[in-house]
KOLMILO-179823 format. One line per 4 residues: number of its first residue (from 1); their letters; for each residue x, y, z of N, C-alpha, C. Coordinates in steps of 0.1 Angstrom, whole numbers, plus 5000, padded with zeros to 4 digits. Atoms other than C-alpha are relative to their C-alpha. Layout:
NUM	a	X Y Z X Y Z X Y Z | ...
This chain:
1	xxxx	5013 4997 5007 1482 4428 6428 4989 5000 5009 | 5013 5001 4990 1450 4436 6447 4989 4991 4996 | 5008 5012 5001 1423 4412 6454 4990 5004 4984 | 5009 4997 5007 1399 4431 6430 5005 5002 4987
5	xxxx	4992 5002 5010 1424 4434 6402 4996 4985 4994 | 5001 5016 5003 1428 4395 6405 4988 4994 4995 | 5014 5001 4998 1388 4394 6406 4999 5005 4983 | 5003 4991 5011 1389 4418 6373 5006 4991 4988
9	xxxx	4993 5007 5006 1414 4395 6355 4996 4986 4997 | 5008 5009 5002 1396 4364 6360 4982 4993 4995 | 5016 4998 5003 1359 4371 6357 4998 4993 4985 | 5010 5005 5005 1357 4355 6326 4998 4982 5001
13	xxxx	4997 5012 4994 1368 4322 6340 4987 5000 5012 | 5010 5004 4986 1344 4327 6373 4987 5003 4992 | 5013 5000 5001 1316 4335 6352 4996 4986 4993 | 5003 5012 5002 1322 4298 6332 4995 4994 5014
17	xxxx	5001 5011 4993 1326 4283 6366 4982 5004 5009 | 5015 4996 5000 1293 4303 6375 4983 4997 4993 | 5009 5005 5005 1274 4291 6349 4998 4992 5000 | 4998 5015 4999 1285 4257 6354 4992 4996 5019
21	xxxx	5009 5001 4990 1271 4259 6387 4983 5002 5002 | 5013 4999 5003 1235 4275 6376 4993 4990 4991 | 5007 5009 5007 1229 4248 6352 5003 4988 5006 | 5002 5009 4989 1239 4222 6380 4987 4999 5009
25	xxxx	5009 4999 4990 1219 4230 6403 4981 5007 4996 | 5011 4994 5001 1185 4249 6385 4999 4995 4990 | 5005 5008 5013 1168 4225 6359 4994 5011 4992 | 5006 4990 5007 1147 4256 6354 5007 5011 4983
29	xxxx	4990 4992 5010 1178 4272 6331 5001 4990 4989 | 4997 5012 5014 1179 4239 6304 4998 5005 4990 | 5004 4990 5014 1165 4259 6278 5005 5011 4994 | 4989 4988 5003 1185 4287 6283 5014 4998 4994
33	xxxx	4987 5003 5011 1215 4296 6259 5006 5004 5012 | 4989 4996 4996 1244 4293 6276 5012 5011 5001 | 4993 4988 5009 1261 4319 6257 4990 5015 5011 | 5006 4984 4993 1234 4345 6273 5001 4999 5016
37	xxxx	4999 5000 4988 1237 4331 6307 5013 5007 5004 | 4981 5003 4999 1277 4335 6307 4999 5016 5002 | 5003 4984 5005 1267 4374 6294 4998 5001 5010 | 5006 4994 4988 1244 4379 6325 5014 4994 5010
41	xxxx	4991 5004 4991 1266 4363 6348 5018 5012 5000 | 4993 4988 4995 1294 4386 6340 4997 5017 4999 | 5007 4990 4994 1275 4415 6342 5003 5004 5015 | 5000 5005 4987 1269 4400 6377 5018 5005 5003
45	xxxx	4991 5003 4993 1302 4398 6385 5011 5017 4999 | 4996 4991 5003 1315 4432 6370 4995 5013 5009 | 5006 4990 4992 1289 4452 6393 5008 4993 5013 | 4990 5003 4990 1304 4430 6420 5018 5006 5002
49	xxxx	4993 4989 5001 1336 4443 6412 5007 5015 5000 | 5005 4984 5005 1326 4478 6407 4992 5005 5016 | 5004 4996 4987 1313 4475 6444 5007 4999 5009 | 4985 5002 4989 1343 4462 6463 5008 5010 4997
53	xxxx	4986 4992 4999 1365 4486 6448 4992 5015 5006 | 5003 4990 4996 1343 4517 6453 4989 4998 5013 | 5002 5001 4987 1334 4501 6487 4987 5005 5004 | 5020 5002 4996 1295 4508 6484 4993 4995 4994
57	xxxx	5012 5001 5006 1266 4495 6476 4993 5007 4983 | 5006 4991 5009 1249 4500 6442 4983 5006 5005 | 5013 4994 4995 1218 4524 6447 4990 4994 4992 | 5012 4998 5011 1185 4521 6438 4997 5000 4985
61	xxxx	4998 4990 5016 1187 4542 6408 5003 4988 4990 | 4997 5009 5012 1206 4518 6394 4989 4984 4993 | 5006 5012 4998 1187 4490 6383 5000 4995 4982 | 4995 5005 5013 1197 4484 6343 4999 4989 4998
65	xxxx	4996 5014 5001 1215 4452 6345 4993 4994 5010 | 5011 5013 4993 1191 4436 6371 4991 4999 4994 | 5013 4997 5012 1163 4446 6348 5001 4991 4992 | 4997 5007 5008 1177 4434 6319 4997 4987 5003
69	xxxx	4997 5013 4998 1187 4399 6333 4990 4992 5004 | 5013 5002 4997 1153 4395 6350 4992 4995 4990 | 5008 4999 5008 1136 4405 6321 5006 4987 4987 | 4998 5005 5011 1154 4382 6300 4996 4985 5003
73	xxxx	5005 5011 4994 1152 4351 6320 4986 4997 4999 | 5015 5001 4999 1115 4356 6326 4990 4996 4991 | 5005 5001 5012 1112 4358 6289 5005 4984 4993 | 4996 5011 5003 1125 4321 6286 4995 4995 5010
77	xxxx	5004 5005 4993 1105 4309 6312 5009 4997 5013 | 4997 5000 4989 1125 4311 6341 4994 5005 5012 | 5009 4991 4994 1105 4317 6371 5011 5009 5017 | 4997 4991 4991 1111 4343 6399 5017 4995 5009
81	xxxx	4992 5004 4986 1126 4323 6428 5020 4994 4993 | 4991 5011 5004 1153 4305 6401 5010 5011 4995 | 4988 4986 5007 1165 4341 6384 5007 5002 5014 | 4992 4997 4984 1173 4351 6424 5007 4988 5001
85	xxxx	4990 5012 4995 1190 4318 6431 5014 5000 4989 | 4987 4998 5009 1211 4320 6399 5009 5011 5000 | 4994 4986 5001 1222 4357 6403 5006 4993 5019 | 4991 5002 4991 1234 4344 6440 5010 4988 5001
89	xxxx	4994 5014 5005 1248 4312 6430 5016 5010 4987 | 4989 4992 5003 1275 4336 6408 5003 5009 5012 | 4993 4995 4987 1278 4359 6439 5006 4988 5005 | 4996 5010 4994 1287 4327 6457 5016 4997 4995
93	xxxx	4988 4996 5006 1311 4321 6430 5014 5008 5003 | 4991 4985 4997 1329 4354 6436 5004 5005 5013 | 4996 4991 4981 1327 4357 6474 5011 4989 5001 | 4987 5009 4994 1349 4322 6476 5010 5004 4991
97	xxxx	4986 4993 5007 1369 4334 6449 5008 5010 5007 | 4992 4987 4991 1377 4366 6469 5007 4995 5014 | 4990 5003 4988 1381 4349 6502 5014 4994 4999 | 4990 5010 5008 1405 4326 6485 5017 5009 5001
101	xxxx	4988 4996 5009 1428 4356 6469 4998 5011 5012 | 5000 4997 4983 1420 4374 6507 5009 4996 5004 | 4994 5007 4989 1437 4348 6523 5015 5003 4994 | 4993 5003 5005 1464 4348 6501 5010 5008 4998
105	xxxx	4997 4994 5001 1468 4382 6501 5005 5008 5017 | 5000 4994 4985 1467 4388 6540 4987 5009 5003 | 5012 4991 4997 1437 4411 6541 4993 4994 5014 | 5005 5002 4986 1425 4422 6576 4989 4993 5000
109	xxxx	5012 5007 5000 1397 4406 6586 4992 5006 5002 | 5009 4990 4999 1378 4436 6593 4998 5006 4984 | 5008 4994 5013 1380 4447 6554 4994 4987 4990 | 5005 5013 5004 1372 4407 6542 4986 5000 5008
113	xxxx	5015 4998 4992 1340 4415 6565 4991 5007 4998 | 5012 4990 5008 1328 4441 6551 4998 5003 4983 | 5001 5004 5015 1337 4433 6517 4991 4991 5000 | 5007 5012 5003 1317 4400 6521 4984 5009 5002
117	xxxx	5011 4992 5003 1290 4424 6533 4994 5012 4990 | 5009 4993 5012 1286 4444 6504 5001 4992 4990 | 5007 5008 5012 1288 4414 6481 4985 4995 5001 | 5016 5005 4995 1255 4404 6500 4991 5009 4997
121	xxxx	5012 4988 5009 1242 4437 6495 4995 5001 4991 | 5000 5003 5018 1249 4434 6459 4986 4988 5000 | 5011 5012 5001 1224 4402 6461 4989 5007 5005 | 5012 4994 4995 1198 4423 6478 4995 5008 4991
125	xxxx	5006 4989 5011 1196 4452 6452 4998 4992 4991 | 5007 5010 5007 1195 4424 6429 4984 4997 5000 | 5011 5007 5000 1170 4405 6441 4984 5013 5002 | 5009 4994 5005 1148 4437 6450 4996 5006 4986
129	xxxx	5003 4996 5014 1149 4448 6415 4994 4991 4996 | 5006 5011 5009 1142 4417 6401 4987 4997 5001 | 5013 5000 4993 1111 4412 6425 4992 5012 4991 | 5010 4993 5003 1099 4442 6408 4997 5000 4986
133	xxxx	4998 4997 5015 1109 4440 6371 4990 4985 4999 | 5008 5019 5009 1096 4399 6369 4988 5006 5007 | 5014 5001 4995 1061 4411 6388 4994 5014 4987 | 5001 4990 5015 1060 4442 6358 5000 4986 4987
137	xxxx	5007 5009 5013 1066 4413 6332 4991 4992 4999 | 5016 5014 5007 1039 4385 6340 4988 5014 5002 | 5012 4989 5007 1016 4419 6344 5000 5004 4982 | 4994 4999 5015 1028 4429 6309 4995 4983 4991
141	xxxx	5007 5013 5006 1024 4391 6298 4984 4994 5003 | 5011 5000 4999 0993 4386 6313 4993 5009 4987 | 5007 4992 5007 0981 4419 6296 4996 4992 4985 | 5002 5004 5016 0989 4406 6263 4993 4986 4996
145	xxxx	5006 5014 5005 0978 4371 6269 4989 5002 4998 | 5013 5003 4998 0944 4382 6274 4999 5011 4984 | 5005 4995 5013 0948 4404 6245 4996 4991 4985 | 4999 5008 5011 0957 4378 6223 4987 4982 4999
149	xxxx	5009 5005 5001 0930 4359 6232 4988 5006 4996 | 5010 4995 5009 0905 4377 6228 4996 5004 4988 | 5004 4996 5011 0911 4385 6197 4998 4987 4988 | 5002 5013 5006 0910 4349 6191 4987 4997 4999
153	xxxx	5015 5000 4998 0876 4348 6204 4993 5007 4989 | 5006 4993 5005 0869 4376 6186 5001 4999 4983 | 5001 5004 5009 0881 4359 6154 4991 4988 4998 | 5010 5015 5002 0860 4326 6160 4989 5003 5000
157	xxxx	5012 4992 5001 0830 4350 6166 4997 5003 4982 | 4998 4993 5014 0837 4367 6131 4993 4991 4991 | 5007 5014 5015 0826 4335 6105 5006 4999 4990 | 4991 5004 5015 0855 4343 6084 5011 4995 5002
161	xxxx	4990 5011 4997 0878 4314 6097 5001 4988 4987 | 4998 5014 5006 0891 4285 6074 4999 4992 5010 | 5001 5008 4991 0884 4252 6092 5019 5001 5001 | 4983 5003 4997 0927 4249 6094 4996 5013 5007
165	xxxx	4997 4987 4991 0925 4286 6112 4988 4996 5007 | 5012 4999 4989 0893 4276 6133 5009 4989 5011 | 4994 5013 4993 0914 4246 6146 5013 5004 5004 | 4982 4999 4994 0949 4260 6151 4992 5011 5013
169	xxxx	5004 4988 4998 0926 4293 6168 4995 4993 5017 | 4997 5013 4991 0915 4263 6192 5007 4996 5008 | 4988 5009 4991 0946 4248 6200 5006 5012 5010 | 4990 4986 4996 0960 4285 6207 4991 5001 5015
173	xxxx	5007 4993 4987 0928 4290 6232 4996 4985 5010 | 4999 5016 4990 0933 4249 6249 4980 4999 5002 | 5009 5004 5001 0896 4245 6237 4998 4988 4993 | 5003 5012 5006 0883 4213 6222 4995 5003 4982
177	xxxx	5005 4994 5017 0884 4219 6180 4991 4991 4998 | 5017 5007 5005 0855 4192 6178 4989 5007 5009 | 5011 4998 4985 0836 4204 6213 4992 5009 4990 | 5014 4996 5005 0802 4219 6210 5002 5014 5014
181	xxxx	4997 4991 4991 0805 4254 6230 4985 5014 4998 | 5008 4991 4995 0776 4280 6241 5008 5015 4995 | 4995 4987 4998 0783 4317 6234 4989 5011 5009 | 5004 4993 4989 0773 4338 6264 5002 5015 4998
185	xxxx	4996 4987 4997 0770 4376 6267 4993 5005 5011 | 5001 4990 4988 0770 4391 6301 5001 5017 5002 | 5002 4982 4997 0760 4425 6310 5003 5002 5016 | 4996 4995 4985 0777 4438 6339 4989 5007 5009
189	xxxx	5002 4990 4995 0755 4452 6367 5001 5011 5007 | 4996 4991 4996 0754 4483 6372 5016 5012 4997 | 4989 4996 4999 0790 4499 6378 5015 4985 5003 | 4993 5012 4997 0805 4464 6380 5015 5000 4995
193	xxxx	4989 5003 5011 0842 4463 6376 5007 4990 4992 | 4999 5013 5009 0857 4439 6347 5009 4994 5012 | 4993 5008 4989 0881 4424 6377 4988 4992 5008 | 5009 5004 4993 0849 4418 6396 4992 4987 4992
197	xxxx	5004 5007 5008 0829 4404 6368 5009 4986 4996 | 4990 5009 5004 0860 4382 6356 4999 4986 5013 | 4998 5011 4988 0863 4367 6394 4987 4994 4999 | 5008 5004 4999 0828 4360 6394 4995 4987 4992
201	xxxx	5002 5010 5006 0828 4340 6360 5009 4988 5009 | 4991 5017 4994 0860 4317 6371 4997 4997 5015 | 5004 5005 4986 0843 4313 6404 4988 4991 4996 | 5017 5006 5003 0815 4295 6386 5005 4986 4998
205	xxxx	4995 5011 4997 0812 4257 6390 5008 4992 4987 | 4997 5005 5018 0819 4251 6349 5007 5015 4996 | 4993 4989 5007 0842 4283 6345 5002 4998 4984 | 4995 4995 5014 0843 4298 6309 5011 4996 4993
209	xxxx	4989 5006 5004 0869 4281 6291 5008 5016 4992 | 4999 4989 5008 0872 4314 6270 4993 5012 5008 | 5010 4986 5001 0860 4351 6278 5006 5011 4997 | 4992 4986 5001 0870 4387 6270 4989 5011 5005
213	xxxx	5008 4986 4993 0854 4423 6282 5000 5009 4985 | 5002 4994 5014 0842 4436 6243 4986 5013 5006 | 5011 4989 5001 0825 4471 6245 4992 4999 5011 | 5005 4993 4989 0814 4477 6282 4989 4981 5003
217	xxxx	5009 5016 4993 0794 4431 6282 5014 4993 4997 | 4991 5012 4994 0818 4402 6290 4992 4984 4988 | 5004 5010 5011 0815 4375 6258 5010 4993 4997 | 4990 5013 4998 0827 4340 6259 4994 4987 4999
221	xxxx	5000 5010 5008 0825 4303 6252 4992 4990 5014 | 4998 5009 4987 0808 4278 6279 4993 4984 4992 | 5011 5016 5005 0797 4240 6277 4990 4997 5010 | 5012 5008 4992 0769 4239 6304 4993 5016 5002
225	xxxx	5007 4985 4997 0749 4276 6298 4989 4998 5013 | 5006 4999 4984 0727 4263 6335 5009 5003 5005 | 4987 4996 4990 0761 4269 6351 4999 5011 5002 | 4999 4983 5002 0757 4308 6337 5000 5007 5009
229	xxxx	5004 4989 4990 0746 4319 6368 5010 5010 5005 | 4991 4997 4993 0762 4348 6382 4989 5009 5005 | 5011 4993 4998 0742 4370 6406 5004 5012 4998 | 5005 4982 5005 0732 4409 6397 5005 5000 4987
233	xxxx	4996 5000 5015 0742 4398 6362 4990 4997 4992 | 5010 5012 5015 0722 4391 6328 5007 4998 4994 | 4987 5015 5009 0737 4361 6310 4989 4999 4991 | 5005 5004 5007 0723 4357 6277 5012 4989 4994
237	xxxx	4991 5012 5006 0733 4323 6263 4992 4999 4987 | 5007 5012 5013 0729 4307 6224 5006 4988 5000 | 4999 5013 5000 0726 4276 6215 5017 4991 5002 | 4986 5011 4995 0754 4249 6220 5000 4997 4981
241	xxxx	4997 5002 5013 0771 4244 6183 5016 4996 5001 | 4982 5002 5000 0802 4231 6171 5005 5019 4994 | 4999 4986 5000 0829 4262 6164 5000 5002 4991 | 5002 4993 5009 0823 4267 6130 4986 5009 4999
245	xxxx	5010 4988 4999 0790 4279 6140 4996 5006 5011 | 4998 4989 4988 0800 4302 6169 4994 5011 5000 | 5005 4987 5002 0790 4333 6149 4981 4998 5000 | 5014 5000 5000 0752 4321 6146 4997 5000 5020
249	xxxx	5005 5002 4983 0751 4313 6187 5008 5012 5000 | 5001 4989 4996 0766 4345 6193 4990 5013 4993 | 5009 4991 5006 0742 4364 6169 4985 4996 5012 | 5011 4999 4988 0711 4350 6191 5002 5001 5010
253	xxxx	4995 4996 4987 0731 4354 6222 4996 5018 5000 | 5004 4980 5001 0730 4393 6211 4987 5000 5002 | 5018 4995 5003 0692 4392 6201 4999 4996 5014 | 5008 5005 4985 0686 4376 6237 5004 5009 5011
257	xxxx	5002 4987 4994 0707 4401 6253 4988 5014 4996 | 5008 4993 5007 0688 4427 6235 4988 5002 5007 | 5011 5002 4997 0657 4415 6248 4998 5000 5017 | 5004 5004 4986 0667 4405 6285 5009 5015 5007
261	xxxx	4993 4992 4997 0690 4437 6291 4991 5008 5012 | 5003 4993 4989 0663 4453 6313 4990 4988 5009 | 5003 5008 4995 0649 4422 6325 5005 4997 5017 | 4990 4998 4985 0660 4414 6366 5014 4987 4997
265	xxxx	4985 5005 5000 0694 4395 6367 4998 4987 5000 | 5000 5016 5003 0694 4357 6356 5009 4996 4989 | 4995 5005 5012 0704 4337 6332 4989 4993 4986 | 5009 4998 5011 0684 4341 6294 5004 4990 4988
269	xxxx	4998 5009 5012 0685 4314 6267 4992 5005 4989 | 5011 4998 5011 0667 4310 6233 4985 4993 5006 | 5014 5005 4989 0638 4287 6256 4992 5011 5004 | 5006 4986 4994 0632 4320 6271 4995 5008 4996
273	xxxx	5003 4985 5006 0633 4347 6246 4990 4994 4989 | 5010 5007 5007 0615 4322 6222 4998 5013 4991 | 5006 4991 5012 0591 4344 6193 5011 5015 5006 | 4998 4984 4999 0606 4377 6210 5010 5002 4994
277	xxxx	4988 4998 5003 0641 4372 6195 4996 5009 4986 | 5003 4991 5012 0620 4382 6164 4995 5014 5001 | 5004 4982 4990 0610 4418 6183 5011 5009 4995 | 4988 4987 5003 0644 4432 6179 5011 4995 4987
281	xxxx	4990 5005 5013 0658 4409 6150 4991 5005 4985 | 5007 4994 5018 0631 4428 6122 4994 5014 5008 | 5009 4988 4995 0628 4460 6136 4987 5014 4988 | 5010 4995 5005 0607 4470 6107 4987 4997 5000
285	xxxx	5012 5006 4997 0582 4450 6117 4993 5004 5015 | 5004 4997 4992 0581 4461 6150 5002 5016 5002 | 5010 4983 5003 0579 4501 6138 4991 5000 4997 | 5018 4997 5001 0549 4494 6120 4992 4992 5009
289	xxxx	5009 5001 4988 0534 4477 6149 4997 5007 5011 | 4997 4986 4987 0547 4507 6173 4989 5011 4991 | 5007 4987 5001 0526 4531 6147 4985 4996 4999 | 5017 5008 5004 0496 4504 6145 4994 4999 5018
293	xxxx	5003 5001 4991 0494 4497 6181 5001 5008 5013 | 4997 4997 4983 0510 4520 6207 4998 5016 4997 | 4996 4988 5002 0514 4554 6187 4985 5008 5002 | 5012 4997 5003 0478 4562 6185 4994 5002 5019
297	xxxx	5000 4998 4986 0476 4560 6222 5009 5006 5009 | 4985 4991 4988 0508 4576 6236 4993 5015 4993 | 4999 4986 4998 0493 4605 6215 4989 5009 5005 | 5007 4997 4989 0464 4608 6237 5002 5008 5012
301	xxxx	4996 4995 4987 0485 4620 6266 5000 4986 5009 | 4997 5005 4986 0482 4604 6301 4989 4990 4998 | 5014 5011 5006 0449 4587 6294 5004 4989 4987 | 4996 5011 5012 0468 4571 6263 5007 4987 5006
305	xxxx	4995 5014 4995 0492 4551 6285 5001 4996 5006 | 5006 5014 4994 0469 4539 6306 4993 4991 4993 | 5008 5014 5010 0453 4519 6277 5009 4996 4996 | 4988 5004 5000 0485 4510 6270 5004 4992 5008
309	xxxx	5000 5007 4984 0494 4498 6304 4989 4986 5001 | 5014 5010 4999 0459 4479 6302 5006 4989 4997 | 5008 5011 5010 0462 4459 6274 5018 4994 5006 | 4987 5003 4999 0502 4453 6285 4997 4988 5011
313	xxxx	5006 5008 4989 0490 4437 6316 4990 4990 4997 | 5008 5014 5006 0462 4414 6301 5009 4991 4994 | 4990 5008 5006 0490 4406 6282 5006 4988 5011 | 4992 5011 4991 0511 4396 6310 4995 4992 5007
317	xxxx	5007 5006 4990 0485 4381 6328 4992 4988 4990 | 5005 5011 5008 0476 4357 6301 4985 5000 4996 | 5011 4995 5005 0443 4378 6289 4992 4996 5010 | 5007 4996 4989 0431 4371 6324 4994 5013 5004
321	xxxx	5005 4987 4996 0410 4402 6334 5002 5004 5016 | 5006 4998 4979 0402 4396 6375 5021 5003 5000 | 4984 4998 4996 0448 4390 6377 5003 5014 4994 | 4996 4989 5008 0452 4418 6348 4994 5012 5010
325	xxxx	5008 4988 4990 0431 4443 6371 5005 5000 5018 | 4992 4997 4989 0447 4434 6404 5012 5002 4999 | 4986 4990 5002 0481 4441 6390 4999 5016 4999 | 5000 4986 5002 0471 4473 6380 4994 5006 5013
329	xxxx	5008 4999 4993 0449 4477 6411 4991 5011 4997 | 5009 4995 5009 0422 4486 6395 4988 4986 5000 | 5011 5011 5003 0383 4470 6393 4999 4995 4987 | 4998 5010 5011 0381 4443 6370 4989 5015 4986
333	xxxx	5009 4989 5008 0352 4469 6354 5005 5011 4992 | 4988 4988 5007 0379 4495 6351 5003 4997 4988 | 4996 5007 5011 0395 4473 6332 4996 5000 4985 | 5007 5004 5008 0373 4461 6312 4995 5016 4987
337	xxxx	4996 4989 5003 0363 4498 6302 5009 5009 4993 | 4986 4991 5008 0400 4510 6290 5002 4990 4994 | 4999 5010 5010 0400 4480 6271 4993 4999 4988 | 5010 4995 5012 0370 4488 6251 5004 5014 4993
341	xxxx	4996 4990 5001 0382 4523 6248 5011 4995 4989 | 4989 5002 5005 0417 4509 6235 4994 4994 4987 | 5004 5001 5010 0399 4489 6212 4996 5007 4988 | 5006 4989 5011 0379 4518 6194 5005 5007 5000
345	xxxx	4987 4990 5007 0411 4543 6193 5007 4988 4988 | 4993 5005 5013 0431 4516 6173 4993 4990 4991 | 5007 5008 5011 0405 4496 6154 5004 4986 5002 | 4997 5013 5001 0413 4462 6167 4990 4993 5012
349	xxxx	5007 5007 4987 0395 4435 6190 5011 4990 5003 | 4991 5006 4989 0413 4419 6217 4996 4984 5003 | 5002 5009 5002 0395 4388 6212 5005 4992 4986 | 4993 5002 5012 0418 4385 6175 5015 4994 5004
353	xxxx	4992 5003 5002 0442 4361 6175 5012 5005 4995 | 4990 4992 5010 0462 4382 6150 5005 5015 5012 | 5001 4989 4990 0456 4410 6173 5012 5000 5012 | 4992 5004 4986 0470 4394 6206 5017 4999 4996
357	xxxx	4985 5002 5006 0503 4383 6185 5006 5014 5000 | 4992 4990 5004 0511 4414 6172 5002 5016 5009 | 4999 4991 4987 0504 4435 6203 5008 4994 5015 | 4988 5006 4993 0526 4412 6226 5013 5001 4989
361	xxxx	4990 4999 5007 0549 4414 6199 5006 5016 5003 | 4995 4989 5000 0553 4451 6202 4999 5007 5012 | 5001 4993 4988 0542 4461 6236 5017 4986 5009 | 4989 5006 4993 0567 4429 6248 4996 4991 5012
365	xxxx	5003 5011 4982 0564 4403 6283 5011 4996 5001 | 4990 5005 4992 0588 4395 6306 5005 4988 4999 | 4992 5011 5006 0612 4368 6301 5004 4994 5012 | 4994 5006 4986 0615 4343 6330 5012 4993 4998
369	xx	4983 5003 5006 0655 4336 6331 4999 4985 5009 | 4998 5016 4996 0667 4298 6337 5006 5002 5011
């Protein structure tokens, strides 16, 4: 009988004594059913026989059963280095079995030489397969993990959690179900890609415990919003709350982006955006201030929005005239002039309390970021 007969006849005895070896020696397999190891393993051993007798190599092409056994392993937590060690650890198996029924048989030593070198082979198309299929599954698991977080985020955001689903939603995302957590929304600058952005958060000294990439800004969970910084970015942060009220600190997180979106690149709290959060949180209040205070002057033309400009700049200059007039560069007199003007197109004085409010309210001032 030939060696590979004898090989064919035994295999399911060498694939026990093969599995008895992989769970010797790789703690990483404990978990694994025995029953499916035994499966892969003669697999293993059937390609090996399927290679000695037709005396080549499997190609490329083929790559099925390395896939599979990869893929299954990987999916029980076995990592990389441990699937390759157990897929040669049954070769092993099989090459002393063969020298064994070699010796026994007389086989030259030139075809026990090259036999042994295509069982090695065999280990190689293995292992390259495998290398490729387990670096496709943790991409693949990755993918999903961040899917399925986010959507956790994206349910703790929501406000329609039971405290028992806020708390298991928690455990799922290894955040603290009592902690007090910030919600953050970053606006990418520019052309920024989310790989870029992402490195940038976990490079921060208090990384995000939580974040996902929702609709073109990056929104996520922090406990120290001065950490926020990331540079060429705007980070609007809300308040620090426990997570039943995540959805209120991400609602002013929004209003604050809102407001700081054209602002230069920092990091924007409620401190910051203060009264303005109410600018873009009642925008009916800030139309009829757009047709009370600015409309009446843009429809002047060119001359309209420099009284515009004027009164914007007093503004920002804290109703200073001499600073308001060298921003603009322009004489304080100038000033003074398109001021009066502005006054008697819209019927208001600039010395009214009421005035000042509701014309910083709708013309707007810059927001110095923390």
């Amino acid at each position: 009988m030939s060696v590979t007969n004898c090989l064919d006849r035994e295999w399911a005895v060498l694939g026990s004594r093969a599995a008895d070896a992989i769970f010797a020696e790789l703690p990483s397999y404990a978990g694994v059913n025995r029953d499916d190891v035994q499966e892969s393993v003669g697999r293993n051993i059937r390609r090996a026989i399927k290679t000695l007798r037709s005396r080549q190599a499997p190609s490329a092409r083929i790559r099925d059963e390395a896939a599979v056994t990869t893929r299954d392993r990987a999916q029980e937590g076995v990592p990389i280095e441990d699937i390759i060690r157990g897929y040669r650890l049954s070769l092993r198996v099989i090459h002393d079995r063969f020298l064994e029924l070699a010796a026994e048989v007389g086989m030259p030593a030139d075809e026990i030489l090259e036999s042994s070198n295509l069982l090695w082979e065999v280990g190689d198309w293995f292992t390259a397969i495998a290398a490729v299929e387990y670096r496709h599954h943790a991409v693949r698991d990755a993918v999903r993990e961040t899917m399925r977080r986010a959507e956790l985020l994206r349910e703790l955001l929501g406000g329609s959690l039971s405290s028992q689903r806020i708390h298991s939603a928690a455990t799922a995302l290894n955040i603290d179900p009592v902690g007090r957590y910030s919600v953050f929304c970053l606006l990418p600058h520019g052309t920024a890609e989310g790989d870029t952005v992402r490195a940038a958060l976990e490079h921060l000294p208090d990384p995000p415990p939580v974040m996902a990439e929702f609709e073109g800004r990056w929104v996520g969970l922090t406990v120290d919003p001065p950490n926020m910084r990331t540079p060429k970015h705007v980070v609007a942060v809300g308040p620090r709350v426990g997570l039943a009220d995540l959805p209120e600190s991400a609602r002013i997180a929004d209003l604050i982006l809102r407001i700081a979106q054209n602002q230069p690149s920092g990091t924007y709290s409620l401190a910051d955006a203060s009264w303005r959060i109410a600018t873009v949180a009642e925008p009916a209040v800030t139309s009829l201030l757009h047709t009370k205070y600015v409309q009446p002057a843009l429809d002047l033309g060119e001359f309209g929005e420099l009284l515009v400009d004027s009164v914007k700049a007093l503004l920002q200059e804290d109703l200073n005239i001499v600073r308001a007039a060298q921003k603009l560069v322009v004489h304080p007199n100038t000033l003074r002039y398109r001021l009066g003007k502005y006054e008697e197109l819209v019927g208001v004085s600039l010395a009214s309390t009421s005035t000042i409010v509701e014309a910083a309210w709708v013309l707007g001032l810059p927001l110095a970021s923390t």
